[in-house]
C-alpha positions in Angstrom: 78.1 77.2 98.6 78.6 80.5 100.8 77.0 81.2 103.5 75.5 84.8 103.9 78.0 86.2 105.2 80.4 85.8 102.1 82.6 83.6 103.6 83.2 79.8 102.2 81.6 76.7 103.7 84.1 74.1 104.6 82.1 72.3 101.9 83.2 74.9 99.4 86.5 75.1 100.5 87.3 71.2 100.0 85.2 71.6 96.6 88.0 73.7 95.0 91.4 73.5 93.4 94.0 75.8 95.6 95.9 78.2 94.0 99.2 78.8 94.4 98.3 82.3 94.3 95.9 82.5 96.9 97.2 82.4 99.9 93.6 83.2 101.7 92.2 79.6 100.6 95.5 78.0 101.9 94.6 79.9 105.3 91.1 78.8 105.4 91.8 74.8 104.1 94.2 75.3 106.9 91.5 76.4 109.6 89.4 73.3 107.9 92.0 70.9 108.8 92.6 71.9 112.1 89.0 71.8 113.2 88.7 68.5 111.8 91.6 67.4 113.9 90.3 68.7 117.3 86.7 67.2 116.6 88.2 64.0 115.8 88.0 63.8 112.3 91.0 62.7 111.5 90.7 61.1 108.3 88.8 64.2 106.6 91.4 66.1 108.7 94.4 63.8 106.6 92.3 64.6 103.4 92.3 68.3 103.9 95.9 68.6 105.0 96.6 66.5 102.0 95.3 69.2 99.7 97.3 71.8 101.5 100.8 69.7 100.7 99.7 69.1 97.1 98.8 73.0 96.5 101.6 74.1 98.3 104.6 71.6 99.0 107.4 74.0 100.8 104.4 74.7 103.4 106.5 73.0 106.4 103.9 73.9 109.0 101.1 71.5 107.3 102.9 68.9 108.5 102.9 69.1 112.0 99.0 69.2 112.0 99.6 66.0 109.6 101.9 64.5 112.3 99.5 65.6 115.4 96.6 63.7 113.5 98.7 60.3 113.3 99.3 61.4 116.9 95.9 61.3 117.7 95.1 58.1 115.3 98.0 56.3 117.5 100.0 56.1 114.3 103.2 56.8 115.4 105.4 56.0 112.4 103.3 58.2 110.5 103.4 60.8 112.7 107.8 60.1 112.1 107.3 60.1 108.5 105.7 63.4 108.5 107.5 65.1 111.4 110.6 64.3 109.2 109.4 66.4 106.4 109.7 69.1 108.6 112.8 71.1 108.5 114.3 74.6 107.6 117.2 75.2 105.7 119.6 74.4 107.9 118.0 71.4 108.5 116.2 72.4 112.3 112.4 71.9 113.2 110.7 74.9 114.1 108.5 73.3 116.7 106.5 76.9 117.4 104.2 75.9 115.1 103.0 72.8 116.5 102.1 73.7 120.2 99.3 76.0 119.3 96.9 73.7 117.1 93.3 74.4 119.3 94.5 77.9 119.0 94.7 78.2 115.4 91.0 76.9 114.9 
C-alpha cells in the first residue's frame, strides 16, 4: 500500500523483492531498518537488514546496523560475526558509517 503521498509504507517496502537495480528501494529498506533499530525492534530490524544483504551482498555498510542491533540485543558475538563482514579492499573497516545510525533515520 502507498500512502497519499506516493511514497511506500514500511509495509510495502518489506512486501517486495529488491532489485538489484533499484537502488531507491535499497535506500528506503535501509531507512526501514534503522528505525526499527532505534524503536527497539530489533528482530524486524534483523529481518529487514537481512533483506538488504540478500538483495545486495557487497553493501558493507548493512552490516554495521546488523552489528549495532546484536549491540543492542546484548549479542556480542553476533555483533563480531557481522562487524567481521565488514571490510574494504584492503581489508580496513570504514567505521564512518556506523556512528551516525539515529541520523540516518
Amino acid at each position: 500500500m502507498s500512502n497519499g503521498a506516493g511514497k511506500l509504507s514500511d509495509f510495502d517496502l518489506l512486501g517486495r523483492s529488491v532489485s538489484a537495480d533499484n537502488t531507491h528501494s535499497l535506500e528506503s529498506l535501509r531507512k526501514v531498518g534503522l528505525k526499527r533499530l532505534v524503536s527497539g525492534k530489533f528482530d524486524e530490524a534483523l529481518q529487514v537488514f537481512a533483506e538488504i544483504v540478500s538483495a545486495y551482498p557487497e553493501s558493507s555498510e548493512v552490516y554495521f546496523y546488523i552489528a549495532a542491533v546484536y549491540t543492542r540485543k546484548q549479542d556480542y558475538s553476533g555483533a563480531c560475526a557481522a562487524l567481521e563482514q565488514v571490510t574494504d579492499a584492503d581489508g580496513c573497516i570504514d567505521f564512518n558509517a556506523v556512528f551516525d545510525i539515529e541520523d540516518n533515520v
